[in-house]
C-alpha positions as protocol buffer text, in pm:
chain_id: "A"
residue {
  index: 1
  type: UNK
  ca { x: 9818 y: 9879 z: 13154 }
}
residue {
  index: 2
  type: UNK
  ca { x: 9518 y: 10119 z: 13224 }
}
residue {
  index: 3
  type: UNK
  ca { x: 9291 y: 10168 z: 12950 }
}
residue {
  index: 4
  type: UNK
  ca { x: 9283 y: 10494 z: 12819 }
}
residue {
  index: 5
  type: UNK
  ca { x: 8980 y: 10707 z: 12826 }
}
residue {
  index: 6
  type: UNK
  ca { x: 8785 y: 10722 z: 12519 }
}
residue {
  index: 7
  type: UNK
  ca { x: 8737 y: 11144 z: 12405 }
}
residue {
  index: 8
  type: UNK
  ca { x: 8368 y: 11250 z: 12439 }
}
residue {
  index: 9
  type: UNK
  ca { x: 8186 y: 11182 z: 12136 }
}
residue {
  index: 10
  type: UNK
  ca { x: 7925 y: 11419 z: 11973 }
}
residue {
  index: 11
  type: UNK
  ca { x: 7585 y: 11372 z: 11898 }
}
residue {
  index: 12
  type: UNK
  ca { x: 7664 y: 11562 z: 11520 }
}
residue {
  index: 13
  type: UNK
  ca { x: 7947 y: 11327 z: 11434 }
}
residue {
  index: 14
  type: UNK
  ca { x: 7887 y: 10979 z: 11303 }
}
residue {
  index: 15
  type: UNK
  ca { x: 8142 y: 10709 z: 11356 }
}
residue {
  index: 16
  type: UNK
  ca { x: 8081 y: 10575 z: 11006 }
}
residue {
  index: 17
  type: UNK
  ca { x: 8161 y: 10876 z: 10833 }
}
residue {
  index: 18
  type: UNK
  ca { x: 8572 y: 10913 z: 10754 }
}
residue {
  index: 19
  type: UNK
  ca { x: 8781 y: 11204 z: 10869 }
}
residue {
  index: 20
  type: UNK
  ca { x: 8698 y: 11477 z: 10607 }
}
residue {
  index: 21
  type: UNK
  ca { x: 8481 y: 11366 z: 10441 }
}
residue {
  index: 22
  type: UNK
  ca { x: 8155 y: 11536 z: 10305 }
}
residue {
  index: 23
  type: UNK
  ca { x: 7861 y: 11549 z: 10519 }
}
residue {
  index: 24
  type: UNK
  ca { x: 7634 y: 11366 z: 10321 }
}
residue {
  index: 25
  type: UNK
  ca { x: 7859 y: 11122 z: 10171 }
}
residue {
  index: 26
  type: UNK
  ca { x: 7742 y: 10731 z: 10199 }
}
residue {
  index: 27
  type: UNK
  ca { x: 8022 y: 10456 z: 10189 }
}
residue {
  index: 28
  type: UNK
  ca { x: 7949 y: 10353 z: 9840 }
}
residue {
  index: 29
  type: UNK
  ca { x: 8033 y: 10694 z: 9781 }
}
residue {
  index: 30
  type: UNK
  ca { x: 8401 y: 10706 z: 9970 }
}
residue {
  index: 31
  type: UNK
  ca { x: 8496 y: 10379 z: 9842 }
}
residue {
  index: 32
  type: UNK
  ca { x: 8493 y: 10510 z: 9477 }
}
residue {
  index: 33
  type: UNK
  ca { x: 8648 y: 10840 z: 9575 }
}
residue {
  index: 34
  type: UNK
  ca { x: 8904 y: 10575 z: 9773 }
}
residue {
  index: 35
  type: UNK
  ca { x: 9003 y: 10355 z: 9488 }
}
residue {
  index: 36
  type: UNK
  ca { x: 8994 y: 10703 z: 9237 }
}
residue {
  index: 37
  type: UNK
  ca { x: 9278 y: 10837 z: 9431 }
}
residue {
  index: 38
  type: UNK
  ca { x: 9474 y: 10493 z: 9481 }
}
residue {
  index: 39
  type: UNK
  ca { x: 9459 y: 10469 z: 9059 }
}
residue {
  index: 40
  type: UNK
  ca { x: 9562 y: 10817 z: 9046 }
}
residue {
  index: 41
  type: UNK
  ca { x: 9842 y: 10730 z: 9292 }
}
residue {
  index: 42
  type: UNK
  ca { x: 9934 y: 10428 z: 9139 }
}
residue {
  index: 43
  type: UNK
  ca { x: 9952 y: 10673 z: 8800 }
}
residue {
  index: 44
  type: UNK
  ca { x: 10166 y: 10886 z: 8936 }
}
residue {
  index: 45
  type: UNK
  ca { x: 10426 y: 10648 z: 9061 }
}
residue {
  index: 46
  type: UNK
  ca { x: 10420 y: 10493 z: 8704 }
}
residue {
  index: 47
  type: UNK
  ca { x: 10505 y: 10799 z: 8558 }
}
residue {
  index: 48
  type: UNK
  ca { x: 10746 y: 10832 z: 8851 }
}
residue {
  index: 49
  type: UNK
  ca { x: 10947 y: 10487 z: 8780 }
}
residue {
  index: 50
  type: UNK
  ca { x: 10903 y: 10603 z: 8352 }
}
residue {
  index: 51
  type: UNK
  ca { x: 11083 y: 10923 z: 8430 }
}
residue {
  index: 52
  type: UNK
  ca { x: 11363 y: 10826 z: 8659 }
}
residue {
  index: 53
  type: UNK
  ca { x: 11432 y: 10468 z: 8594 }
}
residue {
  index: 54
  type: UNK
  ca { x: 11713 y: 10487 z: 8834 }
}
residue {
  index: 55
  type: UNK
  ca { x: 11562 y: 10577 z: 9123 }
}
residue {
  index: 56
  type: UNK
  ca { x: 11296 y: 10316 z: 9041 }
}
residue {
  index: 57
  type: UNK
  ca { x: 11556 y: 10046 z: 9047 }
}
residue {
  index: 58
  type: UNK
  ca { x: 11687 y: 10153 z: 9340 }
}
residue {
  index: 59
  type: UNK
  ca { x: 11347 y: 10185 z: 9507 }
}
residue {
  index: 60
  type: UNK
  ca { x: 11253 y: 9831 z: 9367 }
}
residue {
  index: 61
  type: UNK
  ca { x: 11606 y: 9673 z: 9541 }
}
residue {
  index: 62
  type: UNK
  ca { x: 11550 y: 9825 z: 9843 }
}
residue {
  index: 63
  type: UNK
  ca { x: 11179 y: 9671 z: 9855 }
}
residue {
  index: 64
  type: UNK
  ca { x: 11304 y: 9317 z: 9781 }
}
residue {
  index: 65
  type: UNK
  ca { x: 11578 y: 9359 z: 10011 }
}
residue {
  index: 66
  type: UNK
  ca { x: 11272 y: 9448 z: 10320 }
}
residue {
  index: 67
  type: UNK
  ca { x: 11096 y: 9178 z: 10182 }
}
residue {
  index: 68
  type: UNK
  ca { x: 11374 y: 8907 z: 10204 }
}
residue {
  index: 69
  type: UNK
  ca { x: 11456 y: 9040 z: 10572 }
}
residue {
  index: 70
  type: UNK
  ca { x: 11078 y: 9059 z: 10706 }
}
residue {
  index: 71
  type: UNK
  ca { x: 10993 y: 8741 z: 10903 }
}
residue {
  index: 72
  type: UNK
  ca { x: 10604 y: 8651 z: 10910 }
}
């Protein structure tokens, strides 16, 4: 299989610096804002499973059930 071309790249973007992000931000910097949004995340899904306990159960089945099926 050919390999596809790779799309110009610009002098003013950085490869190190993630989609989005702020222009001067350094990587300590997006791995806190990272791990703030995956506690907020995990928050919300909390609250989620708290507020509809039987859509959590489902949710938690159908997990184990992809689990027990996926081969490593």
């Amino acid at each position: 299989m050919p390999e596809l071309p790779r799309p110009p790249e610009r002098p003013d973007q950085r490869p190190d610096r993630a989609y989005g992000a702020p222009e001067g931000e350094t990587e300590t910097e997006r791995r806190r804002r990272r791990a703030r949004f995956l506690r907020e995340l995990a928050e919300a899904r909390a609250l989620r499973d708290r507020v509809q306990p039987r859509r959590a159960k489902a949710a938690r089945l159908r997990h184990a059930l992809r689990m027990r099926t996926f081969r490593w």
